[in-house]
Phi, psi and omega in degrees: 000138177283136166213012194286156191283301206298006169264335175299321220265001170282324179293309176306284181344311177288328184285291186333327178274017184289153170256152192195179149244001163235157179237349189218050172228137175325136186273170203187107199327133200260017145074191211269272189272177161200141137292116178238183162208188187179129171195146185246119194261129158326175138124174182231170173295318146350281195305299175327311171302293204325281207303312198285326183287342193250070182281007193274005183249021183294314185308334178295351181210354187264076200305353185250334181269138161269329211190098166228138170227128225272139130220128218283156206283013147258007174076028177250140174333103151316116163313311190260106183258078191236136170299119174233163197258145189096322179285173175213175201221147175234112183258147160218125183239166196250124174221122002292181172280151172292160164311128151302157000261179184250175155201194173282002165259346197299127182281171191237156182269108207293012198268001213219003196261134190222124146261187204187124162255167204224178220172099146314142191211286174258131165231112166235113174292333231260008193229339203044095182192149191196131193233168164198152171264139172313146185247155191188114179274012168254190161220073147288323188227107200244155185184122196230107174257138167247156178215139182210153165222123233229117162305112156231169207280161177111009181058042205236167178220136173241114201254130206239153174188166222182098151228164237216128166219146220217184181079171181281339170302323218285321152301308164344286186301329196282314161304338191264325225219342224269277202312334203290307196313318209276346161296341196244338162261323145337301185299338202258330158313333203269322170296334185252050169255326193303298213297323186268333178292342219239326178260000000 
């Protein structure tokens, strides 16, 4: 896995000049809603990958994914619980997000507890960037996040993330769910400014 800064601060460079509200996610059909967050951390993108890739420590710092697990599409537990393409993911989240800050004793509120299963679609270290899919055997519901993290000057990472939901469900979710969500991708930017800033 890459992970050394001179391949982020290579990447950054090329990027950085988009005009956007993101610099470094993929463009991508912008379906019926989509939740985001965008936030600048001390800290480096290295450091920033490692922790959004390591999901078996996410309860330590995350208020909003509580629980992830990596496993191959026969469902059995991956050792290395790292995003590989091809793999799936089992989530279990809290919408609206817990309070900051969490750790692994932190409980989850059972009134707010949603699980999710994922299709891993991309990884790329070498852009830091990492996608996954909603897994759904209908398409009533479709919902694609990519998340990235990006070396900017000033000794800063700026981690960005994005999902696009789509389908006949997907106003159905924006009335029920769109604020509880875009709190919980706020929360999950803000937590990992904590994890990084603090250590």
């Amino acid at each position: 896995m890459v992970k050394t800064s001179s391949v982020f601060a290579l990447a950054s460079a090329l990027i950085i000049g988009v005009d956007s509200q993101f610099i470094n996610l993929p463009d991508v059909p912008q379906g019926v809603f989509n939740v985001s967050t965008r936030i600048e951390i001390q800290g480096t993108a290295a450091a920033a990958w490692d922790a959004i890739t390591d999901f078996a420590n996410y309860p330590t710092w995350n208020p909003f994914v509580r629980k992830a697990v990596v496993v191959s599409p026969l469902h059995i537990t991956l050792p290395e619980q790292r995003p590989v393409e091809g793999a799936h993911l089992y989530f279990r989240v809290q919408i609206p997000p817990l309070p900051l800050p969490v750790d692994e004793n932190t409980p989850d509120n059972p009134l707010n507890t949603q699980f999710s299963y994922e299709n891993i679609t991309h990884v790329q270290p070498e852009l830091g960037r990492v996608a996954w899919k909603y897994y759904a055997p209908e398409v009533a519901l479709e919902a694609e996040r990519w998340s990235a993290v990006t070396d900017i000057a000033g000794g800063k990472v700026v981690y960005e993330s994005r999902e696009v939901y789509s389908g006949l469900l997907a106003s159905t979710l924006r009335a029920s769910l769109a604020e509880s969500l875009q709190q919980s991708f706020d929360a999950q930017g803000e937590g990992l400014k904590l994890l990084l800033e603090e250590s």
